[in-house]
N, C-alpha and C positions, 0 to 999 in steps of 0.2 A: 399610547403605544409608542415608543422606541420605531423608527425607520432609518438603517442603520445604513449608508450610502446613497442617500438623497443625493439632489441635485438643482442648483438653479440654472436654469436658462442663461444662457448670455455670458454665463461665468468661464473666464478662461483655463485653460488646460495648460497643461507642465509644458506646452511648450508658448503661454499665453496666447493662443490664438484664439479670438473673443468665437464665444457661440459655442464652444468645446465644454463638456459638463465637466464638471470636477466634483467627483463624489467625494465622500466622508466616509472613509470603510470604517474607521475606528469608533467606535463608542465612546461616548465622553465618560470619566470615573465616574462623576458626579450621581450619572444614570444609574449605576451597577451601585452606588452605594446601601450599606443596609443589609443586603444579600447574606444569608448565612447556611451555611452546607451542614451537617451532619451524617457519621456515618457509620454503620454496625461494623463492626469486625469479626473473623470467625477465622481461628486458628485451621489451616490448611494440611493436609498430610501429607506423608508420602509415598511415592510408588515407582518402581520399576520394569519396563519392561522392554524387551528386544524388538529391533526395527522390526527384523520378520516375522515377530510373532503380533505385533501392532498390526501391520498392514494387511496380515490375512484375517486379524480380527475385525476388521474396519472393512470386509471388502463388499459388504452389502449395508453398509451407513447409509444411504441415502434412503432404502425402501421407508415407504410411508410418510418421505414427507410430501411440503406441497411449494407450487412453482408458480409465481404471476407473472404474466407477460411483460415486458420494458414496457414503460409509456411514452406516452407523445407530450411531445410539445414542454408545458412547464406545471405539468403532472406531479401531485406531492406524494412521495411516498410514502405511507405506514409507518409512524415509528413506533418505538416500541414502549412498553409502559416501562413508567420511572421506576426505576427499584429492583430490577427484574436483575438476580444473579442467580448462576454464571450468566454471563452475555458475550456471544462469539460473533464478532461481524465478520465478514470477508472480501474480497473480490469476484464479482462474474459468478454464475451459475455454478460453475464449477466449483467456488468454494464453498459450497454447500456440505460435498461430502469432505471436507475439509475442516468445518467447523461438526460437524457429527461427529467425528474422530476426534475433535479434541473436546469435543463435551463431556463422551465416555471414558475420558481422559481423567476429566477432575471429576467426574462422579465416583471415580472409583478410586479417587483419594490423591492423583497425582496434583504435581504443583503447575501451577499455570505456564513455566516454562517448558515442561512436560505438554502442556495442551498445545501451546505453540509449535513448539517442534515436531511432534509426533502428526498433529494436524497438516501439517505444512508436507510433510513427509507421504500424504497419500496425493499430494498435488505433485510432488517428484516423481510419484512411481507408474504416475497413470497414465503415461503417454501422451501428456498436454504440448501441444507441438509449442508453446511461448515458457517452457518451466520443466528443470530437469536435462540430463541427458538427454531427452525424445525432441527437444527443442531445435531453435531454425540456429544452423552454424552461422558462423563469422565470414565475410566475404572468401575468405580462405579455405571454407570447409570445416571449419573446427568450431565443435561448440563451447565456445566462455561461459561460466555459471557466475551470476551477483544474488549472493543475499547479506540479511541483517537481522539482526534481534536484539528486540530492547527492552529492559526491565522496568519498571515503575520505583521499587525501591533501590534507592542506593543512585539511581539512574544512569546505571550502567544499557553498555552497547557493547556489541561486535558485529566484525561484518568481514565479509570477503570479496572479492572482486577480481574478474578475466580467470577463475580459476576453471582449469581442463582437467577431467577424467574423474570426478571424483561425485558420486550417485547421490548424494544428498548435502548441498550446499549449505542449508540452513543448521546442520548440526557443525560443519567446519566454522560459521558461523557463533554459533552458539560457544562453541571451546574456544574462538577466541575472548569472548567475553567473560570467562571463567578460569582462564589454565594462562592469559598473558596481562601482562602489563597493558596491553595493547585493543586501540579500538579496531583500526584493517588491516587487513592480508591481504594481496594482490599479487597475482600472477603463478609463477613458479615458487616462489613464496609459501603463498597457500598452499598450493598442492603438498609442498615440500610438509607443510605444518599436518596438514589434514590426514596424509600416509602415515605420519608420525605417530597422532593418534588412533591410526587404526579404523579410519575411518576405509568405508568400500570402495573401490576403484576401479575403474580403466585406462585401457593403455588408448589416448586419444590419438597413439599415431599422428600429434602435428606436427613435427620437423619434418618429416617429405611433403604435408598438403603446403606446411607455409613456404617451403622449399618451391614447389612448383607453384605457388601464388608467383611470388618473385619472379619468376620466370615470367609468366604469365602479362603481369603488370609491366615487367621491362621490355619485350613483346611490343605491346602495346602503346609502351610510350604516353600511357595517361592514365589520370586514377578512374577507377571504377564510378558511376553515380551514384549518389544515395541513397540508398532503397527508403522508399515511404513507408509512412509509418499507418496501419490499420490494425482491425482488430484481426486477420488472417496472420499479423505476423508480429502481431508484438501483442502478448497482454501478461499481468503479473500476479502473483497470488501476494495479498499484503491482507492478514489475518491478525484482529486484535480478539485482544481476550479481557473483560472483566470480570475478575474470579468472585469466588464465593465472599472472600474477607475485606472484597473494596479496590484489590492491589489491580495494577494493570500492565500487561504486557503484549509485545505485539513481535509478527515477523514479517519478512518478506523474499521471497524468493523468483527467480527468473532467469532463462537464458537469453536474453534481452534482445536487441531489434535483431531479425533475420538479415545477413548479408553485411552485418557492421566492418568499420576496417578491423582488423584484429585488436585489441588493447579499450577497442570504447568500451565505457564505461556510462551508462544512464543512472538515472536516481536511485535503484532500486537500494543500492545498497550503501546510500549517502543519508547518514543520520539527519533527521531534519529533514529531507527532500523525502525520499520514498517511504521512510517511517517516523515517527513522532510520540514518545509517549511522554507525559507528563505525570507523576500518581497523583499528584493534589489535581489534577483537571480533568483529560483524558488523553484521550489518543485517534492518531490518524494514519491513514496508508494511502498512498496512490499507484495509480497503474495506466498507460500512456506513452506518451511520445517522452522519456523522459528529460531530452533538451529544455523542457517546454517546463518542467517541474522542476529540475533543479537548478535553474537560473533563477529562483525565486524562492527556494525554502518550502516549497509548497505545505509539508505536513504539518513542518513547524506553526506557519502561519495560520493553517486549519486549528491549532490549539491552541495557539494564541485569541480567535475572534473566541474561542469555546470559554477561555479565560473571561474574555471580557461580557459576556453573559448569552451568546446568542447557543441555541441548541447545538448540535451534529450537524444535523442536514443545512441548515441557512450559513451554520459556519462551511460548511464545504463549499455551499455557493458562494458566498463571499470572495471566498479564498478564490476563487474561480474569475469574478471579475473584476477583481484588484489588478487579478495579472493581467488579463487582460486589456484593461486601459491603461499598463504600460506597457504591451507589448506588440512592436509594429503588426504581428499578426491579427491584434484584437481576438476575436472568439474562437478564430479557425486553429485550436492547439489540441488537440488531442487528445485533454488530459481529464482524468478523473479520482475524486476522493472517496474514501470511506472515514468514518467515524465513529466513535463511540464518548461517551464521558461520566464521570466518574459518578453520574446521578442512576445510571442505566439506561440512558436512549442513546441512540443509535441515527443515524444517517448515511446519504450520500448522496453524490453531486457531479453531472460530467458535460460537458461540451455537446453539441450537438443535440442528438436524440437522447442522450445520457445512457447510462447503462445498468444492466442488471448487476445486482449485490445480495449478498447470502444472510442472512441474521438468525440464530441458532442458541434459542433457551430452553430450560428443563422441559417446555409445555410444547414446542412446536420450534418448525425448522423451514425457513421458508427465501423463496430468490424472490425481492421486492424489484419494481422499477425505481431507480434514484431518480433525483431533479434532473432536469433538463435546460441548461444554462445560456441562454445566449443574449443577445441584443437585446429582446423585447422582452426578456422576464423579468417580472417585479425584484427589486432588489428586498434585504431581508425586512420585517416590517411590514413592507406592503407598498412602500415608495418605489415609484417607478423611474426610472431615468432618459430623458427624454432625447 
């Protein structure tokens, strides 16, 4: 058996201090050699249909399914059987009805960009206080929207970021990936792009709240502190999809930490940090402290261990305590992944207590407890690190 971040005793650490472990996150080739994928294909159709008429159709997605509690400790979660398409994972309980809506999506012939957006779209509308207009404002009162979207063919992206007033981030999003040259939009920018196309709008009224921030802050004579980061005020929807014919796409959308200065910008909608798709591998999202993810690539590197042969769920852990044995914080990060890979399983992986996550196929729809990552959990394999 492969135990992929062992450790010896006494071995020094990056900063040679004897006694400090020094795992081995990576896999050696040698192991992984041999390995060989195969994979059906199934031409995809198409379909069209209006936000409003999506979201009122979607507005009872959730009856019938079913909900398991978080677990404790270093509790495995259920993954799901190899093979199994469509496959929609998501974030938190919440995206449960989130991957419903984008199931019915390609069942009924749309293309997996379709299930992404359209999905992602009943987590904008639902008054999630971390996602959407409904979300926690910007120290200044004004709420910034970050999302992204990423294809599997072609491996294209778009994204937006700090953008105000505009009801579905994940479709300004999505038109940059299609209608520009361009991977982000940022700011007034976006909004500017997003009006363009006619996407929906409000008037965010922030030139008098950032007006009287200013005031406020020169007042005061000192910057604000930092507001902390929990699951009451910061969590993200990052929704992948394995469609029918193999292909993989994912998104992510958030109005990111509550109380930020104006202008920050977390993972959410940094290719590679908050979203990751690979089509020859798979795919990953995170949702968290996003300081804590995107100083580190986080999703990338979840699809990277997925490359080098470990499942979903042990690559999310992985990915989990890499960072943190480089980072002076060690465990205490806030961060968590989702997963899928291009076999059909599924995982996820978080700090602490870990967290709930959604997984959504033709037979059943269900919120799992992911891993639960810390100090004392086995690394992947079954080697512990001492």
């Amino acid at each position: 058996m492969l135990a992929w971040g062992a450790s010896d005793a006494g071995a020094a650490g990056p900063s040679g201090e004897a006694g400090k472990t020094s795992p081995r996150p990576w896999p050696r080739q040698e192991d992984l050699a041999g390995k060989k994928f195969a994979f059906k294909l199934i031409a995809p159709k198409a379909m069209k249909l209006s936000r409003r008429q999506f979201v009122a159709s979607t507005a009872l997605a959730v009856a019938g399914t079913t909900a398991l509690p978080a677990g404790r400790g270093a509790e495995r979660a259920p993954r799901t059987k190899t093979g199994e398409r469509p496959l929609i994972v998501s974030t938190w309980d919440f995206g449960r009805a989130a991957n419903d809506a984008a199931l019915q999506v390609l069942l009924a012939g749309g293309t997996m960009l379709d299930a992404v957006e359209q999905g992602i779209w009943v987590t904008e509308s639902a008054g999630n206080p971390s996602v959407g207009l409904s979300g926690g404002p910007n120290a200044a009162g004004v709420v910034q929207l970050d999302a992204c979207i990423m294809s599997g063919p072609g491996h294209r992206a778009g994204s937006v970021a700090a953008l105000e007033g505009i009801r579905h981030p994940i479709s300004a999003a999505r038109r940059v990936m299609e209608k520009t040259p361009h991977v982000m939009l940022v700011g007034e920018g976006a909004r500017m792009f997003a009006l363009e196309e006619g996407l929906e709008s409000v008037d965010p009224h922030s030139e008098e709240r950032y007006e009287a921030w200013r005031q406020k802050r020169a007042a005061a004579k000192r910057p604000a502190p930092s507001p902390a980061a929990n699951r009451k005020n910061h969590d993200t929807i990052a929704l992948l999809v394995l469609a029918p014919d193999g292909n993989l796409a994912g998104g992510c959308s958030t109005s990111g930490l509550r109380g930020k200065l104006p202008g920050r910008v977390g993972d959410s909608p940094i290719i590679g940090s908050g979203l990751y798709v690979d089509n020859d591998v798979g795919a990953a999202g995170a949702t968290g402290l996003g300081e804590n993810i995107m100083r580190y690539c986080g999703s990338f590197l979840v699809v990277e261990f997925m490359r080098r042969g470990l499942p979903p769920d042990e690559a999310c852990r992985e990915t989990i305590r890499r960072i943190a044995y480089q980072d002076p914080k060690g465990f205490d990060l806030s961060i968590n992944f989702v997963a899928l890979d291009k076999h059909g399983r599924s995982g996820a992986a978080g700090t602490g207590a870990g967290f709930p996550f959604a997984v959504t196929t033709r037979t059943r729809s269900l919120v799992l407890p992911s891993l639960a990552v810390g100090p004392r959990t086995p690394a992947a394999g079954g080697a512990k690190r001492r």
